[in-house]
N, C-alpha and C positions, 0 to 999 in steps of 0.2 A: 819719323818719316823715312823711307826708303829714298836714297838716292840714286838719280837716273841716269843710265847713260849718254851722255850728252850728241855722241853720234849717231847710237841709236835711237834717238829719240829725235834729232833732227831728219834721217832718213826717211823714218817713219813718216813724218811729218809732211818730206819734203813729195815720199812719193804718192801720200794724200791728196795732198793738194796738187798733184801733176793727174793724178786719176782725175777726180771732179775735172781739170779745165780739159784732159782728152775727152771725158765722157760731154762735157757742152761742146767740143768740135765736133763730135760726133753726131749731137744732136743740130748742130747748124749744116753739116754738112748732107740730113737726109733731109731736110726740109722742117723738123719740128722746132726749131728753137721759139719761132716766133708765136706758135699757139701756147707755147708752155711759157711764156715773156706774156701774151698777154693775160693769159691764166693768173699767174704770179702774180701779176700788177693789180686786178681786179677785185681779189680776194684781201689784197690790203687797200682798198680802196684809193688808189692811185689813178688816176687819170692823166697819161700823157702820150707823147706819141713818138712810140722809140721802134727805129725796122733794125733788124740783123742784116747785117751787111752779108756779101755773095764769100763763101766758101772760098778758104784761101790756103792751101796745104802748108806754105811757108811761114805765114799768120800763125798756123794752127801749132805747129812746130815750135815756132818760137816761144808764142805765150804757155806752152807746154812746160817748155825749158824754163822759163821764167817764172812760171809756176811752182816749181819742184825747188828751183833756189830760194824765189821766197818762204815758202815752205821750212825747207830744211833752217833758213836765218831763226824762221819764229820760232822753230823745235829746239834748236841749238839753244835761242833766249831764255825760252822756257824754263828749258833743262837746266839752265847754269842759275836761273833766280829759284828755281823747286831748291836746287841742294845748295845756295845760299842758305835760303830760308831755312831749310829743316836742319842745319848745322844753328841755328840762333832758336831754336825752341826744343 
């Protein structure tokens, strides 16, 4: 097994997961978040009664930011258990 690099692989990671939570600010901030929440919910046969809260630029920002750390954390973890492992097989 090829071992990863652990920065870049947390980068990658981190700026993954910072895409996805811009691209749902984006979608709460034109109005769709909630047809596509209830879309989601229906299709797994969920029934409850959840609204998107009002567009918040600082909100948006932050879980951005906090997005992209969590991210980079799990790619870093990733990284460092792939090239544990593949140095033991």
């Amino acid at each position: 097994m090829a071992a990863l690099n652990a920065k870049q692989t947390a980068l990658s990671l981190g700026l993954t997961f910072a895409l996805f939570h811009a691209l749902w600010s984006v979608a709460v901030a034109v109005g769709f978040a909630q047809q596509w929440l209830n879309w989601k919910m229906a299709y797994h046969f969920v029934i409850m009664s959840a609204g998107i809260a009002q567009f918040s630029l600082g909100t948006a920002v932050v879980g951005v930011v906090l997005a992209f750390v969590c991210g980079a954390i799990v790619g870093g973890v990733f990284a460092g258990i792939w090239n544990w492992v593949g140095k033991r097989i």
